[in-house]
C-alpha positions as CSV (number, residue, x, y, z in Angstrom):
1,X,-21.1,106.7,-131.6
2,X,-21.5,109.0,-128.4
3,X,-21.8,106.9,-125.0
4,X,-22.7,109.7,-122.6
5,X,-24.2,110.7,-119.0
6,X,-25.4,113.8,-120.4
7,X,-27.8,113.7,-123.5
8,X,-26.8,117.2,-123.8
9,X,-23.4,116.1,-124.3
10,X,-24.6,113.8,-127.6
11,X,-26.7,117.1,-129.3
12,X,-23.7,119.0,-129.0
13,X,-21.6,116.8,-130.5
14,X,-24.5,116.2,-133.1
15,X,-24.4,119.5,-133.5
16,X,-21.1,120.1,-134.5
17,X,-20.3,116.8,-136.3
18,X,-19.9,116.7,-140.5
19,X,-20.9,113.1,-140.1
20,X,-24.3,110.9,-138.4
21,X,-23.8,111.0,-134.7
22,X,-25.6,107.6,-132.8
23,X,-26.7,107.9,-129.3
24,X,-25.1,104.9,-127.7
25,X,-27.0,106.1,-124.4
26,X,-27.8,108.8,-122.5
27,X,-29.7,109.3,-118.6
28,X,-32.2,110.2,-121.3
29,X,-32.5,107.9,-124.1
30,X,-31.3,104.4,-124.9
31,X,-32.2,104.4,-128.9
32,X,-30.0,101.6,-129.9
33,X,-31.0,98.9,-127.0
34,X,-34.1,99.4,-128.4
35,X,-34.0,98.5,-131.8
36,X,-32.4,95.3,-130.3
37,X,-35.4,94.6,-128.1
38,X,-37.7,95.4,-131.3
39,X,-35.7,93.0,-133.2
40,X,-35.4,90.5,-130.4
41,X,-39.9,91.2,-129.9
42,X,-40.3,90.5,-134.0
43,X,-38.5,87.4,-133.4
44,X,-40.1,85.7,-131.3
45,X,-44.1,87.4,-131.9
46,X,-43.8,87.2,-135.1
47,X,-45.1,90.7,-135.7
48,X,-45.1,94.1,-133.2
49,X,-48.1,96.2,-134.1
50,X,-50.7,95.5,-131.7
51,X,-49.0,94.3,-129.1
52,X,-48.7,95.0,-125.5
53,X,-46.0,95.8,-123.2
54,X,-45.3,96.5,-119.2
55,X,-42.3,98.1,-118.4
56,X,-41.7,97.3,-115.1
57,X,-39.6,99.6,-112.8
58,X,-37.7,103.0,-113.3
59,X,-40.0,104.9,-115.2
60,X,-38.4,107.8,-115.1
61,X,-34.8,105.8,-116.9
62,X,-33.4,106.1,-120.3
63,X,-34.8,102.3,-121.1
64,X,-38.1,103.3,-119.7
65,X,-38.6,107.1,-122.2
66,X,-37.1,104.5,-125.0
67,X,-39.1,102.0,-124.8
68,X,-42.5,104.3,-124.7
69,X,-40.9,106.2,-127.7
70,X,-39.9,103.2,-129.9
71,X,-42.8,100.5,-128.9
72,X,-45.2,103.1,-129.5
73,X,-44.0,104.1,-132.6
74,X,-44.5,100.9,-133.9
75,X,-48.2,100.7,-132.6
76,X,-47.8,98.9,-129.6
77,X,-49.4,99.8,-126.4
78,X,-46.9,100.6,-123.6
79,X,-48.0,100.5,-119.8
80,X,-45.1,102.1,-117.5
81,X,-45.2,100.3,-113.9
82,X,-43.6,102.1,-111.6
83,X,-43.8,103.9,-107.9
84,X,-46.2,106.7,-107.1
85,X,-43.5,109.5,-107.3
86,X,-42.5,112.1,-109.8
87,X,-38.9,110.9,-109.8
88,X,-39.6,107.5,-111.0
89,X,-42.6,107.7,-112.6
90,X,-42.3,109.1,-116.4
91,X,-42.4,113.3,-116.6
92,X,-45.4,114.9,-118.1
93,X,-43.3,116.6,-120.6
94,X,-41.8,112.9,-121.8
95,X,-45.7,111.6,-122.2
96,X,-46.8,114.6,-123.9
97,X,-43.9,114.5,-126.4
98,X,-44.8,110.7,-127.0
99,X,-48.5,110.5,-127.0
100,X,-48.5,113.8,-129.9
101,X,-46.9,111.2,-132.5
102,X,-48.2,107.7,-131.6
103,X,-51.2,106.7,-132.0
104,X,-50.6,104.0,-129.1
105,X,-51.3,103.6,-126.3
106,X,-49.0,105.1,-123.5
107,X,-50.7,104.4,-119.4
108,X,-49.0,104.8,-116.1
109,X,-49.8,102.2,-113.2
110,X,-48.8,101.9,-109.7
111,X,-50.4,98.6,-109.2
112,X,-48.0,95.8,-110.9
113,X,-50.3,93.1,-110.8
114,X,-53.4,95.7,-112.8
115,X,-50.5,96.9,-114.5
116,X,-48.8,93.2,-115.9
117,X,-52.4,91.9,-116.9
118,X,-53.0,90.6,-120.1
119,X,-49.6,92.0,-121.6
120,X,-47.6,89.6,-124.2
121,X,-44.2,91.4,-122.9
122,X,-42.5,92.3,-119.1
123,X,-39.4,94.4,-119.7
124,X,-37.6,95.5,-116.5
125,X,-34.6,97.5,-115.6
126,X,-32.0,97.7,-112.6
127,X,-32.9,99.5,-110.2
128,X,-29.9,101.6,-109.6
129,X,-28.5,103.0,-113.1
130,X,-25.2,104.3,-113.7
131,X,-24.8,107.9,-112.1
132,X,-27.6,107.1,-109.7
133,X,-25.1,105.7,-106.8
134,X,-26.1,108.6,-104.3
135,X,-29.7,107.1,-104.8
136,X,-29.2,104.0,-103.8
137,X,-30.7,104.0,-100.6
138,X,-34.0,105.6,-101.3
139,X,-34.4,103.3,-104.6
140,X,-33.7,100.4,-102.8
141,X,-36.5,101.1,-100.3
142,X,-39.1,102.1,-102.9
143,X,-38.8,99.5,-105.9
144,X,-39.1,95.8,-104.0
145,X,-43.0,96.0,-104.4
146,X,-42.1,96.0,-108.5
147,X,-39.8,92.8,-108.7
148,X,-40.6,90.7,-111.6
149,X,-41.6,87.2,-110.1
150,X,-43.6,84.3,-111.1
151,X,-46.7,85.3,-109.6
152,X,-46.6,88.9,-111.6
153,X,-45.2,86.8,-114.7
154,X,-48.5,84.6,-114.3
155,X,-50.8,88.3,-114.5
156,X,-49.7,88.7,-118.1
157,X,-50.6,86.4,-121.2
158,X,-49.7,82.9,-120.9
159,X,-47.3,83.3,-123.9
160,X,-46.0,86.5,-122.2
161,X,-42.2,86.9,-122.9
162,X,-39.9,88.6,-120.2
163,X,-37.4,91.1,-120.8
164,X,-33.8,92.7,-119.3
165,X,-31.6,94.9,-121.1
166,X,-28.5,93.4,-118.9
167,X,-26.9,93.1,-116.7
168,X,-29.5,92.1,-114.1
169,X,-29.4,92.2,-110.9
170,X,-30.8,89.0,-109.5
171,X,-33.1,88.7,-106.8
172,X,-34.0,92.4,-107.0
173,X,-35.6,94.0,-109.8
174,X,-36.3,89.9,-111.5
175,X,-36.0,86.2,-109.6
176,X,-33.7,83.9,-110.7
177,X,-36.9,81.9,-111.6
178,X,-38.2,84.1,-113.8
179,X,-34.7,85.2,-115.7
180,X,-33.9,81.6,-116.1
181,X,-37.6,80.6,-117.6
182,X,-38.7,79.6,-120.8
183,X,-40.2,83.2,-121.1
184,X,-37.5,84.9,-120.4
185,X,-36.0,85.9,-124.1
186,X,-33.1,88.0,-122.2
187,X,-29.7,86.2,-123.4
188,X,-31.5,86.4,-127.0
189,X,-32.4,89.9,-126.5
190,X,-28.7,91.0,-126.0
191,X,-27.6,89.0,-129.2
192,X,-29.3,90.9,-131.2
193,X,-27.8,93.7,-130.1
194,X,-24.8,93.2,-132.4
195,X,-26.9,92.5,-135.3
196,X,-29.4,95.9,-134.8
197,X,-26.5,98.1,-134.7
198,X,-25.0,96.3,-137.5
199,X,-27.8,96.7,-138.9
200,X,-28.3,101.0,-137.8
201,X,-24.5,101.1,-139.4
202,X,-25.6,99.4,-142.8
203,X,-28.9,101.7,-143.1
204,X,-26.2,104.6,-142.0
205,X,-23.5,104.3,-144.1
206,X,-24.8,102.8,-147.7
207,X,-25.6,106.6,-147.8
């Protein structure tokens, strides 16, 4: 299990290991938080194909190319909200890879409250990722208009669950209102983490 900054760091490791190599995270992927928020989404939906998703934030982060790589994958529909710039906003090259083997749907918005509507799950981020320190400033001032609040929670489905990889940053990317809601599935979400990657390990290991 390779726990890196650089994903270049797990392929060359991958690369030269005799054994399976799992990408604990990367600043490119985060593979195993998402099978826990698949798990966590199956739970509670009762079923995943279908569905819709807004991931609300960073879309340029790790959580935000997983998310659009594994909720596609399993046919749902995945609507990235996120500031109008390249640097948080998910690259052309990341969409292209995504959108040749999914038949989802994969959309960019800039508007939160178009982008939240109608969706059965918000998933958002911090704003300020490990190894992004020297950003702080500039992220600070651009993501405020992408909190997750009520009033954007009530855009979505009225069933809509809400979603944070942990640990959250309170008041700033999601309101203590919404964290602590009866949609917010969060707590359960990193539960299952344990039991995916037990689960990863089993599939891994029984050969």
């Amino acid at each position: 299990m390779v726990r890196a900054l650089k994903q270049e760091a797990v392929e060359r490791i991958g690369g030269a290991a005799t054994v399976p190599v799992i990408n604990g995270m990367t600043e490119v992927y985060h593979p195993c938080q998402n099978l826990a928020d698949l798990l966590t989404i199956k739970e509670k939906k009762g079923k995943l194909k279908g569905l819709k998703i807004a991931y609300v934030g960073d879309g340029g982060c790790n959580t935000a190319n997983s998310t659009m790589i594994g909720y596609s994958s399993v046919g749902m529909d995945v609507t990235v909200v996120c500031p109008d710039n390249p640097k948080y906003s998910p690259s052309p090259e990341m969409l292209k890879k995504i959108k040749g083997h999914s038949g989802a749907e994969i959309n960019v918005s800039h508007d939160p409250e178009a982008g939240v509507k109608g969706v059965d799950v918000i998933y958002t981020d911090v704003w300020v990722s490990a190894g992004m320190e020297e950003e702080k400033k500039r992220r600070m001032e651009a993501f405020p208009p992408y909190q997750v609040g009520m009033d954007l929670v009530r855009r979505a489905k009225p069933d809509c669950i809400v979603m944070h990889c942990l640990p959250a940053h309170r008041g700033y990317e999601i309101t203590d209102e919404v964290i602590d809601s009866p949609q917010s599935v969060v707590f359960h979400q990193a539960g299952n983490r344990m039991h995916a990657q037990n689960g990863l390990l089993h599939w891994l290991l029984k050969g």
